[in-house]
mmCIF file of the C-alpha atoms, coordinates in Angstrom:
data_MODEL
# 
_entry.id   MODEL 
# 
loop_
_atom_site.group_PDB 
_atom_site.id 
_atom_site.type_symbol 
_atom_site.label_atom_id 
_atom_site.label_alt_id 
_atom_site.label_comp_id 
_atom_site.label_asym_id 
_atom_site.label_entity_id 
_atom_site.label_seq_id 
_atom_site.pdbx_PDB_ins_code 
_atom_site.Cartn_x 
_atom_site.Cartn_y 
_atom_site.Cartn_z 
_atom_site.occupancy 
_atom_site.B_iso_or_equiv 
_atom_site.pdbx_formal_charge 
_atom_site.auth_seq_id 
_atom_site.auth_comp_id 
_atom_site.auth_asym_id 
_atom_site.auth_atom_id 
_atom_site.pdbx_PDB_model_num 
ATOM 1  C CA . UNK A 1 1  ? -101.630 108.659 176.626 1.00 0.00 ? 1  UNK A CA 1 
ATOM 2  C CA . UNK A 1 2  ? -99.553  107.835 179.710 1.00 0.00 ? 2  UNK A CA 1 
ATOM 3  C CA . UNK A 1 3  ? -97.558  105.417 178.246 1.00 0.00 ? 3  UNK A CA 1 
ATOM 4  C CA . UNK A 1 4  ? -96.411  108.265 175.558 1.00 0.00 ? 4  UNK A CA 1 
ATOM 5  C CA . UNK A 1 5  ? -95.975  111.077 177.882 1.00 0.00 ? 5  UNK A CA 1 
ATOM 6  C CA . UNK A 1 6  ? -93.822  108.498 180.493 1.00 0.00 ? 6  UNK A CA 1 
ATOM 7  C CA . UNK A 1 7  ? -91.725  107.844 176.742 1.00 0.00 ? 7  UNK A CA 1 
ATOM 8  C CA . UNK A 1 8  ? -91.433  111.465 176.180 1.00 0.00 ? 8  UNK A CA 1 
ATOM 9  C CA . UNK A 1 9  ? -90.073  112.085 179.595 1.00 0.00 ? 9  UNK A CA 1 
ATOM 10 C CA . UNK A 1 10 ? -87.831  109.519 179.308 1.00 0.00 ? 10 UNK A CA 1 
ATOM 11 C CA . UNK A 1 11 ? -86.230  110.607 176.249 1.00 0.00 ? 11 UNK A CA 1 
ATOM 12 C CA . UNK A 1 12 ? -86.360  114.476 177.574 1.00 0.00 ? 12 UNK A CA 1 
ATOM 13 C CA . UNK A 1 13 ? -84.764  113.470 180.583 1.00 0.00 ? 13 UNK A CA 1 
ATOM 14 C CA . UNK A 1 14 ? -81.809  112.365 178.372 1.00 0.00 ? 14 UNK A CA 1 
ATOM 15 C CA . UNK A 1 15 ? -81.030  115.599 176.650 1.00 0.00 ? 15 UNK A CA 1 
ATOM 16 C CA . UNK A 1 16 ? -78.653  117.608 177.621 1.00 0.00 ? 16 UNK A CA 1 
ATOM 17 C CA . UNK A 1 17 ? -79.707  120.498 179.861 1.00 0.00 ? 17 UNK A CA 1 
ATOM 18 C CA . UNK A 1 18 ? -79.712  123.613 177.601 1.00 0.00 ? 18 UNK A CA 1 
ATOM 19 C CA . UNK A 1 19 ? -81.693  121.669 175.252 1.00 0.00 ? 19 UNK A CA 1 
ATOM 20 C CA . UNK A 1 20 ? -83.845  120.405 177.804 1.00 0.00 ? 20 UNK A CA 1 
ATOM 21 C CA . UNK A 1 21 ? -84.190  124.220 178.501 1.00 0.00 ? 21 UNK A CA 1 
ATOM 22 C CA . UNK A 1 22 ? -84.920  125.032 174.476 1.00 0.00 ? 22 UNK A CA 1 
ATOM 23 C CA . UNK A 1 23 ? -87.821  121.905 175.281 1.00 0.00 ? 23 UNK A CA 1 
ATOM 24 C CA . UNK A 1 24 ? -89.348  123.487 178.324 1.00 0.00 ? 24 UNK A CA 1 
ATOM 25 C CA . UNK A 1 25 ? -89.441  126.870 176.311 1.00 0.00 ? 25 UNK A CA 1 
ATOM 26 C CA . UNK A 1 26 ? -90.918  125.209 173.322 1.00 0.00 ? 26 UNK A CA 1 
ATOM 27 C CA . UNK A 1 27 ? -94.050  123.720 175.264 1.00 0.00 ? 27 UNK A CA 1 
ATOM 28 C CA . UNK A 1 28 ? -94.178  126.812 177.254 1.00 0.00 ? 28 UNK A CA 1 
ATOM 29 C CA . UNK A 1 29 ? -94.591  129.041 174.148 1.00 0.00 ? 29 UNK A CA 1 
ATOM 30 C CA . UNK A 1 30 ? -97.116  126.384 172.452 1.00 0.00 ? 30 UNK A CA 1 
ATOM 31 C CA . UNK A 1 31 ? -99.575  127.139 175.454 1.00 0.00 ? 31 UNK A CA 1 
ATOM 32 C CA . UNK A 1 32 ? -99.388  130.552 176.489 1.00 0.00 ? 32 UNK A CA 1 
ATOM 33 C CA . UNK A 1 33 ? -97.627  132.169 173.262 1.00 0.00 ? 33 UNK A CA 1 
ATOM 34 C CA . UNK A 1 34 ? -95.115  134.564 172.706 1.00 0.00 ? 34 UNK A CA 1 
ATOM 35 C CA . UNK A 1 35 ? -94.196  136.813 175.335 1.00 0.00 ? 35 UNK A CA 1 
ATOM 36 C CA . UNK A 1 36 ? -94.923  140.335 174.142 1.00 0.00 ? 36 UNK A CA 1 
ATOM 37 C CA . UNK A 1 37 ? -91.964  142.510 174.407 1.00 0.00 ? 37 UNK A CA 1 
ATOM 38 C CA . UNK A 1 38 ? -88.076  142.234 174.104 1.00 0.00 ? 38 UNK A CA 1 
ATOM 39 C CA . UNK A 1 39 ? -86.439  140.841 177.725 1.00 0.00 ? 39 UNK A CA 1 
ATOM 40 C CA . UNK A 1 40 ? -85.374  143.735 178.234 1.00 0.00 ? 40 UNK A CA 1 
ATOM 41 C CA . UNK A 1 41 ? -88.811  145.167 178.314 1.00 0.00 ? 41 UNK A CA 1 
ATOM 42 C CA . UNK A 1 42 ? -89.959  142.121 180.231 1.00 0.00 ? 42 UNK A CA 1 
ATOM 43 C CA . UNK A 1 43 ? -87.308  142.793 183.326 1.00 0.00 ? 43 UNK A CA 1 
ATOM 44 C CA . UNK A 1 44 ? -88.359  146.338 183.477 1.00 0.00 ? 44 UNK A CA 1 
ATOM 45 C CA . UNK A 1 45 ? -91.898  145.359 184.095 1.00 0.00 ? 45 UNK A CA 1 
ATOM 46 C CA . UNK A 1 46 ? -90.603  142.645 186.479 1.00 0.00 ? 46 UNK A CA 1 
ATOM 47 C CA . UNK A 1 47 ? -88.652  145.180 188.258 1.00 0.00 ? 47 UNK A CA 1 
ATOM 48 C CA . UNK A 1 48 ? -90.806  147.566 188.497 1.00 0.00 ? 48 UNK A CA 1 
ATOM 49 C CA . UNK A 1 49 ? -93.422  144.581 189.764 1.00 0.00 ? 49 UNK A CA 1 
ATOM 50 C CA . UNK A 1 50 ? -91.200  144.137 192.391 1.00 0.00 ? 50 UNK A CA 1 
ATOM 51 C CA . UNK A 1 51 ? -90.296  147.295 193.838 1.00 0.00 ? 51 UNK A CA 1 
ATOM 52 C CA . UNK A 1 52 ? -94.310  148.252 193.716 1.00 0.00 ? 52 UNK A CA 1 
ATOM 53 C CA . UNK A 1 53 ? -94.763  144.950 195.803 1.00 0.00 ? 53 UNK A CA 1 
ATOM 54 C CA . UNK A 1 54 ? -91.907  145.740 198.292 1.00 0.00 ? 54 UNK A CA 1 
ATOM 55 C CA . UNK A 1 55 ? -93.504  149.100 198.704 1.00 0.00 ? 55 UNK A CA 1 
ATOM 56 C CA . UNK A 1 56 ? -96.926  147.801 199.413 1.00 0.00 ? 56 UNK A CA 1 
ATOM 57 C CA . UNK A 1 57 ? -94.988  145.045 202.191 1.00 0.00 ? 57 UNK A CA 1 
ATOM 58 C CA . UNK A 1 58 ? -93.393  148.378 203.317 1.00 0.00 ? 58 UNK A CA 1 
ATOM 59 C CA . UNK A 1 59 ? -96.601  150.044 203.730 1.00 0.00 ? 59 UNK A CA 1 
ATOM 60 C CA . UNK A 1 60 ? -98.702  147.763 205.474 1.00 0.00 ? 60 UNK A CA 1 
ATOM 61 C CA . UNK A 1 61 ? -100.637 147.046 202.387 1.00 0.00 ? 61 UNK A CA 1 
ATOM 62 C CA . UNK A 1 62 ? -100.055 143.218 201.900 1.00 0.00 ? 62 UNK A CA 1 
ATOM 63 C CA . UNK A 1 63 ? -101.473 140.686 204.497 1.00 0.00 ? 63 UNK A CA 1 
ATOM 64 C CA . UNK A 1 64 ? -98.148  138.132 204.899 1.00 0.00 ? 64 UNK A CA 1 
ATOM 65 C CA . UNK A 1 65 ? -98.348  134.695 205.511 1.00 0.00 ? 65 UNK A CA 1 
ATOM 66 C CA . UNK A 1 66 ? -96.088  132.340 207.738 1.00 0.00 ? 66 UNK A CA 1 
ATOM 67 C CA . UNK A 1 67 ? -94.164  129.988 205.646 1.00 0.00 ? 67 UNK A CA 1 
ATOM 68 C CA . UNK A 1 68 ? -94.925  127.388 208.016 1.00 0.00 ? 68 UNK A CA 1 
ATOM 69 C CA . UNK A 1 69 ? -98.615  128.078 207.032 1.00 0.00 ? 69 UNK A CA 1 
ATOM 70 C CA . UNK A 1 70 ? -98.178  127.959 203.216 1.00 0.00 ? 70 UNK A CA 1 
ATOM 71 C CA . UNK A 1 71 ? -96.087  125.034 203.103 1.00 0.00 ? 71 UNK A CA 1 
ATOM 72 C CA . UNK A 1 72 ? -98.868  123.117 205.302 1.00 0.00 ? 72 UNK A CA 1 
ATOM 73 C CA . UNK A 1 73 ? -101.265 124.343 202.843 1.00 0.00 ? 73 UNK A CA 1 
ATOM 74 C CA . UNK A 1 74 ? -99.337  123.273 199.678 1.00 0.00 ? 74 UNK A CA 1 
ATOM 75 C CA . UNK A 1 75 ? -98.618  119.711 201.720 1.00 0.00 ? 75 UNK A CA 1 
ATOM 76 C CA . UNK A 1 76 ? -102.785 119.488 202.083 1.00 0.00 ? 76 UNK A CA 1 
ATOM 77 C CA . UNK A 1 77 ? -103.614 120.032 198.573 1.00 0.00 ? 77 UNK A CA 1 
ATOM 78 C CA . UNK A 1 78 ? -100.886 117.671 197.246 1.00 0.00 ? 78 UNK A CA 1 
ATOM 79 C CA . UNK A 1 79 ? -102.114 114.644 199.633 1.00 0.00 ? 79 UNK A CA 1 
ATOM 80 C CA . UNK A 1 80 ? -105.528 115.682 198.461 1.00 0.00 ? 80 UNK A CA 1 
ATOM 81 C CA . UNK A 1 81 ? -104.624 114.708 194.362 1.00 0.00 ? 81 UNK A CA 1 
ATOM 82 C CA . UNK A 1 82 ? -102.596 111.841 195.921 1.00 0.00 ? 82 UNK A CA 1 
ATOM 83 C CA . UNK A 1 83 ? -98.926  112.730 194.629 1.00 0.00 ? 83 UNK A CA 1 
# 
């Protein structure tokens, strides 16, 4: 199987980008479906996602975490899988 998927990236990697776009989208869709909704009914409910999380920030509601932190975090578990 790596053989094909390292073929299959190749060839991607040759298309231009809006149809490397339409690709992405296409294997997106084939795992998690269909979004429900019309976009404009999926950036309301990402605005309004937004503004509730500001307001929590803004409340005291959400513990935040250093970036330094996160990134050393993210760095540990990719060294862990070897990448």
């Amino acid at each position: 199987m790596g053989a094909m998927l390292d073929e299959l990236e190749a060839k991607a990697m040759k298309l231009p980008p809006l149809e490397r776009g339409e690709l992405v989208h296409r294997l997106l869709v084939s795992l998690d479906g269909e979004p429900e909704g019309s976009p404009e009914e999926i950036a309301k409910a990402w605005d309004e996602e937004i503004a509730r999380r500001v307001a929590d920030m803004e409340a005291g509601r959400t513990q935040w975490i250093p970036a330094e932190e996160v990134f050393k975090e993210v760095d540990a578990i990719i060294a862990e899988h070897g990448r």
